[in-house]
Backbone bond lengths (Angstrom), bond angles and torsions (degrees), N, CA, C in turn:
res aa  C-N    CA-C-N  psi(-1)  N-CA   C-N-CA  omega(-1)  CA-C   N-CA-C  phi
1 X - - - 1.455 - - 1.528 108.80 -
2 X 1.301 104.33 146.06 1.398 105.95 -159.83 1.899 107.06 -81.71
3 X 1.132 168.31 163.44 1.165 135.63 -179.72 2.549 93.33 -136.98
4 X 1.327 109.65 135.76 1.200 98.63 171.85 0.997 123.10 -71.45
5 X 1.534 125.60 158.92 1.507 126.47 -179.52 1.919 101.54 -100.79
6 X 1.088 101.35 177.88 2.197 102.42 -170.05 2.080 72.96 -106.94
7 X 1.122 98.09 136.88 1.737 105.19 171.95 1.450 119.41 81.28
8 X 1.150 106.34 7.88 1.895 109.18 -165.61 2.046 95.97 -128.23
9 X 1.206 105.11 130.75 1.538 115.78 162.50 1.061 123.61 -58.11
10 X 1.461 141.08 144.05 1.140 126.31 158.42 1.656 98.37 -142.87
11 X 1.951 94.87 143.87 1.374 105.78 175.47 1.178 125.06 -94.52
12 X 1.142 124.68 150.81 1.382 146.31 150.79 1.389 124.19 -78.34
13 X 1.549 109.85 150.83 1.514 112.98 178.23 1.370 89.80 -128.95
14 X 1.475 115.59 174.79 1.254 142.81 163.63 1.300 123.06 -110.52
15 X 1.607 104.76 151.86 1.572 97.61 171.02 1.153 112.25 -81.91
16 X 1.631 113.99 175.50 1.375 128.01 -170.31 1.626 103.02 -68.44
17 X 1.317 100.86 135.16 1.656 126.35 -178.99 1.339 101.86 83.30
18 X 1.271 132.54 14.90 1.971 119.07 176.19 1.705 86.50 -126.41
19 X 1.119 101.39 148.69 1.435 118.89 174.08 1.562 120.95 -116.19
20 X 1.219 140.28 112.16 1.360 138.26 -179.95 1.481 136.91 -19.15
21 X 0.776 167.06 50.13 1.404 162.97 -175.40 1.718 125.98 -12.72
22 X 1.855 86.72 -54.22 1.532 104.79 167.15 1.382 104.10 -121.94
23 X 1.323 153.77 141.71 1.268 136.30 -163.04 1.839 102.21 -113.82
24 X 1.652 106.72 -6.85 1.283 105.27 -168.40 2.202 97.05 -145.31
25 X 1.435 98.88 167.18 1.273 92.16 -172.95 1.956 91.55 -138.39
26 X 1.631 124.20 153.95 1.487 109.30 162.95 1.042 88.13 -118.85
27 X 1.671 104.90 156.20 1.281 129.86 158.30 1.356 124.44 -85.54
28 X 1.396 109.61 139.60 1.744 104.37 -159.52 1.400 105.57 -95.81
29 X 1.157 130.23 164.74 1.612 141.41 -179.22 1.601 95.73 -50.01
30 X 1.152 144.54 -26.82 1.634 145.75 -150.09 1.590 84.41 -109.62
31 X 1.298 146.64 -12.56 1.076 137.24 -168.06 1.743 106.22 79.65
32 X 0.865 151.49 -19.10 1.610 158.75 147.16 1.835 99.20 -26.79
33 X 1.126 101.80 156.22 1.425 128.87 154.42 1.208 114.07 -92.10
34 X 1.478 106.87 144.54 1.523 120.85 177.31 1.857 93.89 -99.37
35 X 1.439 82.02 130.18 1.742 83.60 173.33 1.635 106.20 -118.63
36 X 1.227 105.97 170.77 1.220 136.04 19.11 1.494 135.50 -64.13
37 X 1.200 132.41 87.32 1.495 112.90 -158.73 1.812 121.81 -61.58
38 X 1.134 105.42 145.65 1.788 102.09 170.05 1.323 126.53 -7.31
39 X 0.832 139.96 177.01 1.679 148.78 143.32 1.752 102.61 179.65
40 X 1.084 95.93 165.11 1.468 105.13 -169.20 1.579 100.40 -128.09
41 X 1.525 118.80 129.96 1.500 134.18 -167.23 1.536 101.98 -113.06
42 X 1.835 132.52 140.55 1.200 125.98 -174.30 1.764 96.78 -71.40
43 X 1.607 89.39 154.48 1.772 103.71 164.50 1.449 114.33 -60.49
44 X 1.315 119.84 153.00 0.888 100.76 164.02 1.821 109.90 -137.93
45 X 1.301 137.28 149.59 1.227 125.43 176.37 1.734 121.09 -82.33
46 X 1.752 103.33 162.78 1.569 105.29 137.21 1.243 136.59 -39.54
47 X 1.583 103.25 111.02 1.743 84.95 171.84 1.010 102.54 -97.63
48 X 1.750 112.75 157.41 1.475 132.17 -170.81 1.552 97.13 -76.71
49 X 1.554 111.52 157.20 1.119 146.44 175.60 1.721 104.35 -59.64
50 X 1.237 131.17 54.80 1.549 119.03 -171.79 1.650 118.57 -84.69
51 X 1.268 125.84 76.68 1.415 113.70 -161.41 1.986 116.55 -58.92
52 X 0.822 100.87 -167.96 1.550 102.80 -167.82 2.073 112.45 28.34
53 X 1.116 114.97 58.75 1.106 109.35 -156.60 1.584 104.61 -155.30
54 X 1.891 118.09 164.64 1.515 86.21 -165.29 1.905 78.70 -123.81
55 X 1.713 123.34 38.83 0.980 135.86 -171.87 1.592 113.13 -56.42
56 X 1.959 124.93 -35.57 0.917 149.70 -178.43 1.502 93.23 -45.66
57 X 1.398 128.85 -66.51 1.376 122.02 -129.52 1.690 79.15 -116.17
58 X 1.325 131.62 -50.70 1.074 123.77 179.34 1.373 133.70 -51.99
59 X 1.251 122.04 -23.76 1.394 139.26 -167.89 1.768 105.82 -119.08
60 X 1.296 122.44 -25.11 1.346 137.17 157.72 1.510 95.55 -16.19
61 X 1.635 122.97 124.50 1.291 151.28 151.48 1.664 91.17 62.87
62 X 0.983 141.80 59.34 1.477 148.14 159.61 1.634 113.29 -78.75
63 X 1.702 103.41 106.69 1.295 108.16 -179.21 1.635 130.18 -42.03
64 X 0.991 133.73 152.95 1.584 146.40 -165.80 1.738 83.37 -78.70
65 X 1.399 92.33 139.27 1.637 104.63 -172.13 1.930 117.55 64.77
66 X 1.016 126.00 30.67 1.460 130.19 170.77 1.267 90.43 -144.93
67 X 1.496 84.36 149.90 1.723 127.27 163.92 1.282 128.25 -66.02
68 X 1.468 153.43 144.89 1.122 154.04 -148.26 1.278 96.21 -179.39
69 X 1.530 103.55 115.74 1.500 129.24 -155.11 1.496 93.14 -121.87
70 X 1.191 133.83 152.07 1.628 126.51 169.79 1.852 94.08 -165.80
71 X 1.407 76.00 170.06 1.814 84.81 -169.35 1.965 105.48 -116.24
72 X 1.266 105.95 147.67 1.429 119.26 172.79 1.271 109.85 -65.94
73 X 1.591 120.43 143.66 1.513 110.73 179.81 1.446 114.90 -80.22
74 X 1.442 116.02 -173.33 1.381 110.51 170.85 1.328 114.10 -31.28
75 X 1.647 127.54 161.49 1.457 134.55 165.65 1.640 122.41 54.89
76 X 1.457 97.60 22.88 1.743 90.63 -163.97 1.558 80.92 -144.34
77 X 1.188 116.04 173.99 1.383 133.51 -178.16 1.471 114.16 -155.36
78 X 1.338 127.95 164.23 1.220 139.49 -161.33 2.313 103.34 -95.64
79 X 1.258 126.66 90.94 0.858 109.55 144.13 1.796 130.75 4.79
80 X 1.236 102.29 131.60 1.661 107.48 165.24 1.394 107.84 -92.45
81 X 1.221 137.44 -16.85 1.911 132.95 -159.18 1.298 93.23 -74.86
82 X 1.191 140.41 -35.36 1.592 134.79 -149.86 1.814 108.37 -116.02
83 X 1.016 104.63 -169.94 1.480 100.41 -167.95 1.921 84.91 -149.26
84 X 1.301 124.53 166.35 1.282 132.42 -177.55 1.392 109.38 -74.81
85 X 1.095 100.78 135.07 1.676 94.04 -169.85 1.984 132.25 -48.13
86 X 1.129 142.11 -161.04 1.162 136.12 178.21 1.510 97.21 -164.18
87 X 1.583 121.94 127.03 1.566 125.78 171.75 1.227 84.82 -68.04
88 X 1.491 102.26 129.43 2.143 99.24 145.62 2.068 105.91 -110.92
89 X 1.554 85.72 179.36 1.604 87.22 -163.58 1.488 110.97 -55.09
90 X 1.589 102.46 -34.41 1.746 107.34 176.96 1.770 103.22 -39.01
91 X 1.141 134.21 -68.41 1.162 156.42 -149.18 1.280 124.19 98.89
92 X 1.240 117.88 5.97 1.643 114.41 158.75 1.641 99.96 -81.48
93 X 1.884 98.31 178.66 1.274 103.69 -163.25 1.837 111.12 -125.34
94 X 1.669 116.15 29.14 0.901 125.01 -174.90 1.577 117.36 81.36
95 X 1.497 122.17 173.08 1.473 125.42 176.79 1.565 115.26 -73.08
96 X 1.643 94.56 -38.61 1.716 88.68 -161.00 1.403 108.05 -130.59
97 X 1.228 96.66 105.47 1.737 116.58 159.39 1.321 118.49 -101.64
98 X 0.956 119.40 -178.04 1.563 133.11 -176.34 1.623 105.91 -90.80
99 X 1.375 108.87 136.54 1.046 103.60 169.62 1.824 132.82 -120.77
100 X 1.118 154.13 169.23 1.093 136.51 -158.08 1.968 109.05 -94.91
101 X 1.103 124.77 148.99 1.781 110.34 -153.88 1.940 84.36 -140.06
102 X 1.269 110.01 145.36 1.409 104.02 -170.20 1.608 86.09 -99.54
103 X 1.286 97.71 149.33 1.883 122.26 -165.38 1.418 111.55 -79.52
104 X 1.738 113.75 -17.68 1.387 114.91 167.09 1.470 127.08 -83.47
């Protein structure tokens, strides 16, 4: 077990898809933490450019490794070529999503 020192930093990591906030914490002469202490917040990606689509607000801050599903607006429909997008760790969201196709 790892034990803290009184005057010495110690870091933190995160799990996969959360990213650090504070990446390190000191310990104060009283044995206390100086805060703000760490915490770790999920990733979140780019969302793609989906026009006629309500992808903006629906897919908005979608964790790294989840799916983000959104719907075509009126008069438009969802393409078959693409598949719903996927955060990867980069934070882009891959080449091929679905895109919205007008119904006329």
């Amino acid at each position: 077990m790892y034990e803290n020192k009184i005057d010495e930093f110690c870091d933190f990591n995160c799990d996969f898809g959360y990213k650090p906030v504070l990446a390190s914490a000191f310990c104060l002469p009283d044995g206390r933490w100086e805060i703000p202490l760490p915490e770790c917040l999920p990733l979140g990606c780019d969302v793609p450019n989906i026009p006629q689509s309500d992808a903006n607000t629906a897919c908005c801050g979608v964790s790294i490794g989840k799916s983000c599903h959104f719907r075509c607006h009126s008069g438009y429909s969802p393409d078959t070529r693409g598949h719903p997008f996927t955060a990867e760790e980069s934070g882009s969201v891959g080449s091929t999503y679905r895109q919205c196709s007008d119904n006329s």
